[in-house]
TORPA-4810 file (N, C-alpha, C, O; in nm, 3 decimals):
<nodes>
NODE_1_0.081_-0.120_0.000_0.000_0.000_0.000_0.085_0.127_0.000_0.042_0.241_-0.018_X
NODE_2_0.199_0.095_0.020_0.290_0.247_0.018_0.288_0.316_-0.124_0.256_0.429_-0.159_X
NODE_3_0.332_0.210_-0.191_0.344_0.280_-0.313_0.190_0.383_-0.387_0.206_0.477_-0.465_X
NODE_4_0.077_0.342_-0.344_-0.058_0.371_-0.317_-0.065_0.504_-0.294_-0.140_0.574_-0.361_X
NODE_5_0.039_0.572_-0.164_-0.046_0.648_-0.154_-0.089_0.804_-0.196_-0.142_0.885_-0.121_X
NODE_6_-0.053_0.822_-0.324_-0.133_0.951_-0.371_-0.188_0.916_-0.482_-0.163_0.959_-0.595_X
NODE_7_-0.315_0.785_-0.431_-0.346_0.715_-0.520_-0.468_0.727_-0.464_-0.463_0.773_-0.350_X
NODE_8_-0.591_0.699_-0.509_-0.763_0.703_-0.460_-0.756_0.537_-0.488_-0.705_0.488_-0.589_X
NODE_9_-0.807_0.471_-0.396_-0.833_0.373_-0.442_-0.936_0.325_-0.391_-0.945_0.375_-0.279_X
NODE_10_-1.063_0.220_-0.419_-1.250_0.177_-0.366_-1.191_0.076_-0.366_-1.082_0.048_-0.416_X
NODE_11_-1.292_-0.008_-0.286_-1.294_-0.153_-0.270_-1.444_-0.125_-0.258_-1.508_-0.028_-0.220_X
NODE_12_-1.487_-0.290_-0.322_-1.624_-0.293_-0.282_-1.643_-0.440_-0.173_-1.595_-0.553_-0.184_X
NODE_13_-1.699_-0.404_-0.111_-1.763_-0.529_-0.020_-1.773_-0.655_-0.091_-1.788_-0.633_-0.212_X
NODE_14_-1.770_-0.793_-0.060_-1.843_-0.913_-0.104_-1.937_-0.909_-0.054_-1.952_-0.891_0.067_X
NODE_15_-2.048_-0.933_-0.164_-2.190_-0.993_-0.136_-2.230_-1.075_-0.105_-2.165_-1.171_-0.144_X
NODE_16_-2.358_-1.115_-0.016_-2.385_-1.230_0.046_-2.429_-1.297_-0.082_-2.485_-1.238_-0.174_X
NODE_17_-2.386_-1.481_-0.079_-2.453_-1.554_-0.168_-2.621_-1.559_-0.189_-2.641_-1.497_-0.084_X
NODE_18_-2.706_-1.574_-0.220_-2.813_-1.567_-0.222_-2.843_-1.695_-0.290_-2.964_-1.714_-0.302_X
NODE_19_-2.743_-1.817_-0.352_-2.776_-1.927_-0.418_-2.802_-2.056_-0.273_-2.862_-2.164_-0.267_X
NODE_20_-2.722_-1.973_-0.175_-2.642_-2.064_-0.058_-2.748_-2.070_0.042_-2.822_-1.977_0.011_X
NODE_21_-2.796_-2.124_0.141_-2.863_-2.090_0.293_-2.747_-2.008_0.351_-2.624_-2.017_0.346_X
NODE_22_-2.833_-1.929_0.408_-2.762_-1.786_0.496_-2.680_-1.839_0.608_-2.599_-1.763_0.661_X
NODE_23_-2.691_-1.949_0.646_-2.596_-2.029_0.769_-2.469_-2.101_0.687_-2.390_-2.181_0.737_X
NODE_24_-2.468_-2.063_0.582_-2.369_-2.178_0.474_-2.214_-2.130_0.465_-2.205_-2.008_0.452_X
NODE_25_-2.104_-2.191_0.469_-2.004_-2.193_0.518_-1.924_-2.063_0.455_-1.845_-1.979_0.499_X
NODE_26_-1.983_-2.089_0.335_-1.931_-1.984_0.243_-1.993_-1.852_0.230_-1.943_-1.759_0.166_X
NODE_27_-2.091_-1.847_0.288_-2.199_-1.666_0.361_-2.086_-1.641_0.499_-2.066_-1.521_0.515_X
NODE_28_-2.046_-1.687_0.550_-1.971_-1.727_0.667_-1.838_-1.636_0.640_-1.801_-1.535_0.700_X
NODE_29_-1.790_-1.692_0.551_-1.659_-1.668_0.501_-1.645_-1.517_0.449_-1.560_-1.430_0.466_X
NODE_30_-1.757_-1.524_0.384_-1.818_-1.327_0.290_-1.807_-1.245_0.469_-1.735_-1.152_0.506_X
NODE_31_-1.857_-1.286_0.508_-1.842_-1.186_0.639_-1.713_-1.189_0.728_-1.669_-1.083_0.774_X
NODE_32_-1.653_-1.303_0.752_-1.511_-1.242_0.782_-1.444_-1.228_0.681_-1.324_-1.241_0.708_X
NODE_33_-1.462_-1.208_0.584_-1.364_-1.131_0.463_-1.417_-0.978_0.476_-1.336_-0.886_0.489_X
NODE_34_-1.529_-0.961_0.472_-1.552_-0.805_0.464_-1.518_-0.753_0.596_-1.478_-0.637_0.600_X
NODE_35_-1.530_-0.828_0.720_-1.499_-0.760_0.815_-1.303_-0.712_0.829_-1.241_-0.628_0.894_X
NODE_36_-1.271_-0.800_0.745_-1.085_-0.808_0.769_-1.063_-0.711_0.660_-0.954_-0.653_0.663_X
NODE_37_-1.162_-0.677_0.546_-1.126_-0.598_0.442_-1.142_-0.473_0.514_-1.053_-0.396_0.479_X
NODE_38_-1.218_-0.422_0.600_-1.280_-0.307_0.666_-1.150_-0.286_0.736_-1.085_-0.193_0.688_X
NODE_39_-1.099_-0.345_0.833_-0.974_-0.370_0.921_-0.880_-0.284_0.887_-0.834_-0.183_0.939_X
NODE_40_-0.849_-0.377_0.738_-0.729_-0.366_0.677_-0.712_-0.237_0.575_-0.605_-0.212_0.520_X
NODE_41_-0.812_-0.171_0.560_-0.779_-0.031_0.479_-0.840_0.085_0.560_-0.837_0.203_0.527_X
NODE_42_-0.909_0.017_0.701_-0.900_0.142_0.808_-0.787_0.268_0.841_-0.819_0.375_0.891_X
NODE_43_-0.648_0.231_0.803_-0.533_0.325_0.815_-0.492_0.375_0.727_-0.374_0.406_0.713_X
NODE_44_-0.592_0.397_0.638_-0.502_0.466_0.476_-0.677_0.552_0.412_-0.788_0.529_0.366_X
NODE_45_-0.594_0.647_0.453_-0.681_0.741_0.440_-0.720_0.736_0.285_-0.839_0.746_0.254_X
NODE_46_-0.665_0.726_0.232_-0.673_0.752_-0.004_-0.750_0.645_0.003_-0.794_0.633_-0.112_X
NODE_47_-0.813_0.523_0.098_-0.895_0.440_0.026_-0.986_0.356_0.121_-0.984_0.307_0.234_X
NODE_48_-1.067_0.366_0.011_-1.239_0.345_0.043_-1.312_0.237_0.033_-1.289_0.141_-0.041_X
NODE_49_-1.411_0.252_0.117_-1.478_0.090_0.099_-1.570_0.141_0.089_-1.599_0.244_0.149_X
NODE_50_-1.655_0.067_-0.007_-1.793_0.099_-0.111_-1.902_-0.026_-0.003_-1.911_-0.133_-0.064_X
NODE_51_-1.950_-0.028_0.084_-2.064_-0.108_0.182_-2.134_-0.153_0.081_-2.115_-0.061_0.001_X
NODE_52_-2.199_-0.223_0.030_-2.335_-0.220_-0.091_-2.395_-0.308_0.017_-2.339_-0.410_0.059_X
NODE_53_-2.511_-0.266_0.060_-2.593_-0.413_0.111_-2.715_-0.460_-0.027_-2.826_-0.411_-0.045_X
NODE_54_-2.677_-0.519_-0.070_-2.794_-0.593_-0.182_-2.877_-0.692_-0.121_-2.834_-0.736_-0.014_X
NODE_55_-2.980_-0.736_-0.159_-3.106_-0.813_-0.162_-3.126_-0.891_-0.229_-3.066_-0.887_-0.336_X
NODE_56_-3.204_-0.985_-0.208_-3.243_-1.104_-0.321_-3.289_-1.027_-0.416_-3.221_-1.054_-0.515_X
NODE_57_-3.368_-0.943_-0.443_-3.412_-0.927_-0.594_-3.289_-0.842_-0.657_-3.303_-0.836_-0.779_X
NODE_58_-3.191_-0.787_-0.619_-3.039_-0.731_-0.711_-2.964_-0.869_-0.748_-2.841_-0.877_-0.744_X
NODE_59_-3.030_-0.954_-0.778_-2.950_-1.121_-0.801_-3.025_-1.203_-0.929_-3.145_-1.184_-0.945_X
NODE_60_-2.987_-1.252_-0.978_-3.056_-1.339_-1.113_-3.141_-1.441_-1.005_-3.129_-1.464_-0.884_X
NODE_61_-3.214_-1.482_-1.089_-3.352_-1.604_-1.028_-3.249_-1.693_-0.967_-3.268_-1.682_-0.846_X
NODE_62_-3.103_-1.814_-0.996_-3.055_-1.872_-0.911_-2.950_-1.791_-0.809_-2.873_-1.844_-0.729_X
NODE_63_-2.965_-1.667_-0.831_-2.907_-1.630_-0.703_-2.759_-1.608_-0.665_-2.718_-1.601_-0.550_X
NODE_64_-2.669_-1.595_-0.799_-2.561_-1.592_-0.743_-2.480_-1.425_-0.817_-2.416_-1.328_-0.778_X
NODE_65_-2.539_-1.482_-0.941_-2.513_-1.322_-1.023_-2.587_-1.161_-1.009_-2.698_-1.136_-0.962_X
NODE_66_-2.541_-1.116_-1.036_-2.650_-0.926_-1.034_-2.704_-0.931_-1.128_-2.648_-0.944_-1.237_X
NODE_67_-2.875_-0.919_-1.106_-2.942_-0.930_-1.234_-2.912_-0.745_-1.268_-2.820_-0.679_-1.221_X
NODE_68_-3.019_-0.696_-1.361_-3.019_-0.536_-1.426_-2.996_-0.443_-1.294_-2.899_-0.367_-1.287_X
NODE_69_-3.091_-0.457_-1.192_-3.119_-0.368_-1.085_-2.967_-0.333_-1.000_-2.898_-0.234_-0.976_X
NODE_70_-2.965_-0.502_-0.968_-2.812_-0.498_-0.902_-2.734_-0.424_-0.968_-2.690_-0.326_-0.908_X
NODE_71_-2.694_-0.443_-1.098_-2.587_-0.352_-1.171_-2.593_-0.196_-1.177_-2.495_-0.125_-1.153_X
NODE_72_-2.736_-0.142_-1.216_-2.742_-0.011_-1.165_-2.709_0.028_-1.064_-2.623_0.114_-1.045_X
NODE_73_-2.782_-0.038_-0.969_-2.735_-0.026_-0.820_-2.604_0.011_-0.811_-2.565_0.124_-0.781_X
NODE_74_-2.532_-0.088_-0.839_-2.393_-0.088_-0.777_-2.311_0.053_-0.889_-2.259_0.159_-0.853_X
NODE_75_-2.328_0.005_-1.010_-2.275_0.124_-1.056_-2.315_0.268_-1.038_-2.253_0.359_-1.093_X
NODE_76_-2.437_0.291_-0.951_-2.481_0.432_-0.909_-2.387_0.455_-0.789_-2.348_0.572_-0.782_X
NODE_77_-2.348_0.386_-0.707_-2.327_0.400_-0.553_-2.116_0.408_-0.599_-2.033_0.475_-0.537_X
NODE_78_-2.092_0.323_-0.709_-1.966_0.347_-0.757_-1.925_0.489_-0.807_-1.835_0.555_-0.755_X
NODE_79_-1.989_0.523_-0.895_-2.040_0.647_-0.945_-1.997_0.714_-0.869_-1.875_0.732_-0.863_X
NODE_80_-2.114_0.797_-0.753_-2.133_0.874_-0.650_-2.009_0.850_-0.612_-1.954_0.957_-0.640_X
NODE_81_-1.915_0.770_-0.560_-1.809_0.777_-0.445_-1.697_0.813_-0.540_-1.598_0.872_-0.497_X
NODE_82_-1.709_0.777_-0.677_-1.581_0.841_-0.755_-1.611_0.992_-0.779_-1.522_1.076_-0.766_X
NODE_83_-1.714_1.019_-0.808_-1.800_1.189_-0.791_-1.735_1.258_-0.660_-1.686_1.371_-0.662_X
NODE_84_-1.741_1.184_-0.555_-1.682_1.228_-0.436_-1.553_1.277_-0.380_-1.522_1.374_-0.311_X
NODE_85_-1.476_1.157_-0.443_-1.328_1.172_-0.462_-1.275_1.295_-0.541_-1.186_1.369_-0.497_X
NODE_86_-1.354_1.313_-0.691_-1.294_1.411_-0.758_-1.313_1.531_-0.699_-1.222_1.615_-0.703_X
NODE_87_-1.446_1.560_-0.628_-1.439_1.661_-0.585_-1.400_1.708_-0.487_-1.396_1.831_-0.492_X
NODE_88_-1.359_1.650_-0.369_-1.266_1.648_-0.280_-1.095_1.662_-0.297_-1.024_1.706_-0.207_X
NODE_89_-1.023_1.597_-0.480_-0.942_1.652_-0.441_-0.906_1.705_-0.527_-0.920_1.651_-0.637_X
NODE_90_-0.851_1.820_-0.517_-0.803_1.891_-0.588_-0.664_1.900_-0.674_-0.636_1.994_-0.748_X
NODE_91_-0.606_1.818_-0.657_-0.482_1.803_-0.771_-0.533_1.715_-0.888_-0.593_1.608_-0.891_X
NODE_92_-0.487_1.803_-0.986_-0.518_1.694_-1.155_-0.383_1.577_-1.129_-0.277_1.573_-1.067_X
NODE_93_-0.461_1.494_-1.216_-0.375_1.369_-1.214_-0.250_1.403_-1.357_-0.298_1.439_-1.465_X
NODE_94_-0.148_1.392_-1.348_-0.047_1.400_-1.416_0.023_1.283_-1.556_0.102_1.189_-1.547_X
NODE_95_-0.029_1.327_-1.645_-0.021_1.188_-1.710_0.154_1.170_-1.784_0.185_1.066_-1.842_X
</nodes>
């Protein structure tokens, strides 16, 4: 992450499975991963974690993919936080 930092960088959350029962090893796993992802970019200020809580209906009928809604969804809330960033900082990026 050093090299990172005059860098913006998002993370987005893992989503709960919705193909799986909610007690299933691997819903299990999505939550201590997001909780260690939260952890672990708590000390670096340049980068962000994107929360999405989604629902069964942001998921295709078996439940594992983002149907239309999900994708808006997520790309609105991506959107907004890169909207955020730019305007917060003020140096152009240097190509």
């Amino acid at each position: 992450m050093n090299d990172n930092k005059n860098k913006n960088i998002v993370f987005l959350n893992s989503p709960h499975r919705h193909d799986l029962i909610t007690t299933s090893c691997v819903n299990k796993e999505v939550i201590n991963y997001n909780n260690q992802l939260r952890e672990a970019i708590e000390p670096h200020p340049n980068v962000k974690l994107l929360e999405i809580e989604l629902s069964r209906q942001h998921f295709t009928r078996h439940g594992l993919h983002l149907n239309l809604i999900g994708k808006k969804l997520v790309s609105q809330k991506v959107a907004s936080i890169v909207e955020q960033i730019c305007k917060s900082d003020k140096t152009p990026i240097s190509l």
